[in-house]
C-alpha positions in Angstrom: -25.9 185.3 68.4 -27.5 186.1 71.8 -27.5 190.2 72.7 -27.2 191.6 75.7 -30.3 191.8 76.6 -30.5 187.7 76.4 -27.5 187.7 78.7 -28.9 190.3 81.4 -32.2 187.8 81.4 -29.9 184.5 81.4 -28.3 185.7 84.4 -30.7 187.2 85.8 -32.5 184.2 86.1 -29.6 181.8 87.5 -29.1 184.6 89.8 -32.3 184.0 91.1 -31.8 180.0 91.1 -29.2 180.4 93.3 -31.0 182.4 95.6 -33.3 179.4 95.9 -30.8 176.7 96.3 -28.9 179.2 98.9 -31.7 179.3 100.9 -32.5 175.7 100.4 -28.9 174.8 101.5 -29.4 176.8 104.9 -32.8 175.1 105.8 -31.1 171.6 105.3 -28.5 172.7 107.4 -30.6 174.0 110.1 -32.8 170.4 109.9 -29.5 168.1 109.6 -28.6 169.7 113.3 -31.9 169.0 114.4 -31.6 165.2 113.2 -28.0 164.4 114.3 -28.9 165.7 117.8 -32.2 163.6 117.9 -30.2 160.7 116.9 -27.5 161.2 119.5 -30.5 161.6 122.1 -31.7 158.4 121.5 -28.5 156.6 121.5 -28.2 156.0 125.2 -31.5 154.3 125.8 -30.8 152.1 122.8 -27.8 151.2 124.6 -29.0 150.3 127.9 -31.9 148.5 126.4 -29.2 146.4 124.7 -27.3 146.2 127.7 -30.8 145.0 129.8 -31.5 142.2 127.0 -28.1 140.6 126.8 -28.2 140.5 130.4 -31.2 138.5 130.3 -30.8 136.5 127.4 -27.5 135.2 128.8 -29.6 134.0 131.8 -32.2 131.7 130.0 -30.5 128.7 128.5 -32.7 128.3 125.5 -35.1 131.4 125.0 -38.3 131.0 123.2 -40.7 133.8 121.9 -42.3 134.4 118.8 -39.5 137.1 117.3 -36.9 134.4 118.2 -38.5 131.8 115.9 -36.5 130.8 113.1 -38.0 129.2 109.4 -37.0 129.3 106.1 -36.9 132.3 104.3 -39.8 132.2 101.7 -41.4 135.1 102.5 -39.8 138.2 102.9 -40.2 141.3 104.2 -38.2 144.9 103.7 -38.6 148.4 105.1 -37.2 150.9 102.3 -36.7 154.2 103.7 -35.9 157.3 101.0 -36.8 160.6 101.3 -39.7 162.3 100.9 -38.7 165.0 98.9 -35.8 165.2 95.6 -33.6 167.9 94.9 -31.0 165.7 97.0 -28.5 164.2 94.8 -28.5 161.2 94.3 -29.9 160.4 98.2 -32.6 158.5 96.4 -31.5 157.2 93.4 -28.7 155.3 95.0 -31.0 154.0 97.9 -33.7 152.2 95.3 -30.3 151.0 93.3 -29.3 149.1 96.4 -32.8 147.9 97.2 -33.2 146.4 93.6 -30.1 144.8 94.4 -31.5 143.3 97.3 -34.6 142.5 95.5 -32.7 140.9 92.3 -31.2 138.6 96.0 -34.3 137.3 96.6 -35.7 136.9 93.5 -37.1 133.1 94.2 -39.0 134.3 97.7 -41.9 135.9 97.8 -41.4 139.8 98.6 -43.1 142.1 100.2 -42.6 145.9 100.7 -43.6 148.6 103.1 -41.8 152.0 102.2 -41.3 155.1 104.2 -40.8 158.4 102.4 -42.6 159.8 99.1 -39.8 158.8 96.6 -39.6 155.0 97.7 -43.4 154.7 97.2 -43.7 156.5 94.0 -40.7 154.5 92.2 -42.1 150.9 94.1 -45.5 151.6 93.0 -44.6 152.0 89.6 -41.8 149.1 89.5 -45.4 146.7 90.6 -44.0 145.5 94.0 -46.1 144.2 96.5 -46.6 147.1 98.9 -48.4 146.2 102.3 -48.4 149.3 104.0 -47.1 153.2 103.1 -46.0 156.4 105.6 -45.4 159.0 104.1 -44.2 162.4 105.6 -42.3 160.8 108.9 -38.9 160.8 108.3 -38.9 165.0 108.0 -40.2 164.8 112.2 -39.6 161.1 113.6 -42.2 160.4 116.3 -42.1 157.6 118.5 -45.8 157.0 117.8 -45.0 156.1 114.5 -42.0 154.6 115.2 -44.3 152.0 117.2 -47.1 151.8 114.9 -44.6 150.2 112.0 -42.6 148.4 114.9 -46.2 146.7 115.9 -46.9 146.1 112.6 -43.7 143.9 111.3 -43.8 142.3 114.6 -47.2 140.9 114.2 -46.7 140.1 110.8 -43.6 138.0 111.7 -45.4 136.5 114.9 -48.5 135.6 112.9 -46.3 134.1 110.1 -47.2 136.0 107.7 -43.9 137.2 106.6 -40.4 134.9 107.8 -38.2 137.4 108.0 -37.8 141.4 108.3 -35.1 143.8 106.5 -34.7 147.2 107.0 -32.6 149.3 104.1 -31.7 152.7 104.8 -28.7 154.6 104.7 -26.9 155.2 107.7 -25.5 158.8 108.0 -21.7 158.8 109.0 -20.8 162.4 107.4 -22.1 165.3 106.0 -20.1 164.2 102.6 -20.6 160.2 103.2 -23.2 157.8 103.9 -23.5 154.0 104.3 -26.5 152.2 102.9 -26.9 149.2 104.7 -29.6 145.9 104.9 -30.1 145.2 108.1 -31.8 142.1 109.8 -34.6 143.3 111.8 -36.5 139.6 112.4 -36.0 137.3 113.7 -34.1 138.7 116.2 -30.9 136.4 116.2 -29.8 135.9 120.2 -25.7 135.3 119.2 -25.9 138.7 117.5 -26.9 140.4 120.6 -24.5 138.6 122.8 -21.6 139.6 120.5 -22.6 143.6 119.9 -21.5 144.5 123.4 -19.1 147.2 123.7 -18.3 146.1 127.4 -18.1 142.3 127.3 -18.8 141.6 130.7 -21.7 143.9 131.4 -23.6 141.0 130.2 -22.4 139.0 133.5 -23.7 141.8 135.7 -25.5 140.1 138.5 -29.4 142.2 138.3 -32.1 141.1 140.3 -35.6 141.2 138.7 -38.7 141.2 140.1 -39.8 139.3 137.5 -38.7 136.4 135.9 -36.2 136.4 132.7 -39.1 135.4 130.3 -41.6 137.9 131.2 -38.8 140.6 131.2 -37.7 139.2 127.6 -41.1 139.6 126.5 -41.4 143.1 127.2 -37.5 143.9 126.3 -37.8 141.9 122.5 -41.1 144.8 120.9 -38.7 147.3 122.6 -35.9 146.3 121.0 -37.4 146.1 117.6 -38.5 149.6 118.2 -35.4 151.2 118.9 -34.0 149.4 116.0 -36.9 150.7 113.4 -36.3 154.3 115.6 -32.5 154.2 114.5 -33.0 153.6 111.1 -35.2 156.4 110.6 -33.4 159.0 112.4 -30.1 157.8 110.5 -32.1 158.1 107.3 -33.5 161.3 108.3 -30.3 162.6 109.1 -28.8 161.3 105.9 -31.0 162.6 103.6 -30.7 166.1 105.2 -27.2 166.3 104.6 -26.9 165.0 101.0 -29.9 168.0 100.3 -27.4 170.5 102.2 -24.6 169.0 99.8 -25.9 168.8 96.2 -27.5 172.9 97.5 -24.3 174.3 97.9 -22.8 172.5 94.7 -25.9 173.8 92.7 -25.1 177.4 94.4 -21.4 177.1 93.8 -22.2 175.7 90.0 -25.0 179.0 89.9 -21.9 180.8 90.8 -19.9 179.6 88.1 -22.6 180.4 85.1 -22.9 183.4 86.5 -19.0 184.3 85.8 -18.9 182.9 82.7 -22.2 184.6 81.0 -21.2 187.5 82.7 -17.6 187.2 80.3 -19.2 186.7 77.4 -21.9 189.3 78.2 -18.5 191.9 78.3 -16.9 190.5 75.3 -20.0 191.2 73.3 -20.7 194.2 74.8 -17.0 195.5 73.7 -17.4 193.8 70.0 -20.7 196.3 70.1 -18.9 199.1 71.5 -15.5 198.4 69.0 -18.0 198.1 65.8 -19.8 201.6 66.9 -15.9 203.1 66.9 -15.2 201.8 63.5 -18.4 202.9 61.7 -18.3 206.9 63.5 -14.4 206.7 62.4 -15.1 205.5 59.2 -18.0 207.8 58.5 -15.7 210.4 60.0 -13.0 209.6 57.4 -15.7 209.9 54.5 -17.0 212.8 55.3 -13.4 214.4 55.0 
């Protein structure tokens, strides 16, 4: 049976565990408001870039450009974003469940892999995929250089048919308690798709003039899209990950809590079984003696 000196050490030492994931619970906090209000920022120009290519999409009867081209879907090619760090639930576990998935989908095609975060790498690697490319450590800071560097990269793979389509899987942060882990189409870029994700309908009839014509400006608009597309998906995965670390932190510290109460009760019960035992033995000396 444990003494009390096994208990004082027992909780002494989830005290100090809790400590950790207390602290680690504030830190994603303070990092989740940091991504949710870098993701907000770079909502608006995401929207009006939308906005500029439907406009000039619906102006060119049939547009052709290399991240337009559609073929058949032999070789494929997905972005897996995880995080770069555990001790977040199961933030990372669920994401590789729902990649295999879309793996085990395209089974017959010919796969290939480029993953961003630590996690995704390590349990890719290991599985044998085909990895083309890795980034590590940019989903903790999202910068826009990097942001173009993988943009530039799946877009010359696709124009230089290499790969014949691009999918992004991340999960898309919607709470703090709740995320959505979606596959999205990133290439080709599909025209009707555009036209029909307008919030405002008839912002797509808005009469712009250009100085230049509707093909140069689409082939400008279409890398820019694809960036703020790959830009989204990493601050929504940032974001995501952040809060399911904040989340499974304070359920560690409120489980901490928890142990804590109960060794501390059995710690008192034994402590009194000492005490009562110590009673008994002076009383019954006491009564010998007499």
């Amino acid at each position: 049976m444990p003494t009390l000196l096994d208990f004082r050490r027992h909780i002494r030492s989830v005290k100090n565990t809790q400590q950790i994931t207390r602290a680690m619970k504030f830190v994603a906090a303070a990092r989740l408001r940091r991504a949710q209000e870098a993701a907000l920022a770079a909502r608006p120009y995401a929207k009006e870039l939308m906005r500029v290519l439907r406009s000039t999409i619906s102006r060119i009867a049939e547009p052709h450009h290399p991240l337009l081209a559609r073929r058949p879907e032999e070789k494929v090619l997905a972005l897996v974003l995880t995080g770069e760090r555990g001790l977040a639930g199961a933030f990372n576990t669920n994401l590789l469940r729902r990649a295999n998935e879309f793996f085990r989908a395209n089974k017959g095609r010919e796969l290939s892999i480029i993953p961003l975060g630590k996690k995704g790498r390590d349990a890719l690697r290991k599985a044998g995929f085909n990895l083309i490319a890795e980034y590590i450590n940019v989903l903790s800071r999202v910068e826009f250089a990097t942001v173009r560097e993988i943009s530039n990269l799946v877009s010359d793979l696709y124009s230089q048919g290499q790969v014949d389509s691009v999918y992004v899987i991340f999960s898309e942060f919607k709470t703090v308690m709740s995320a959505n882990l979606t596959v999205e189409k990133l290439l080709p870029v599909d025209p009707a798709r555009v036209r029909e994700g307008s919030e405002e309908p008839s912002s797509a009839h808005v009469d712009y003039i250009y100085e230049q014509t509707e093909e140069q400006l689409l082939d400008r608009l279409l890398p820019r899209y694809v960036e703020s597309q790959v830009q989204r998906a990493m601050l929504e995965s940032s974001a995501a990950e952040h809060a399911a670390r904040m989340t499974a932190m304070e359920s560690a510290t409120t489980n901490a809590g928890d142990v804590i109460e109960t060794l501390t009760l059995h710690m008192n019960k034994v402590r009194q079984a000492a005490i009562t035992k110590e009673i008994i033995e002076i009383v019954s000396g006491a009564s010998t003696t007499v």
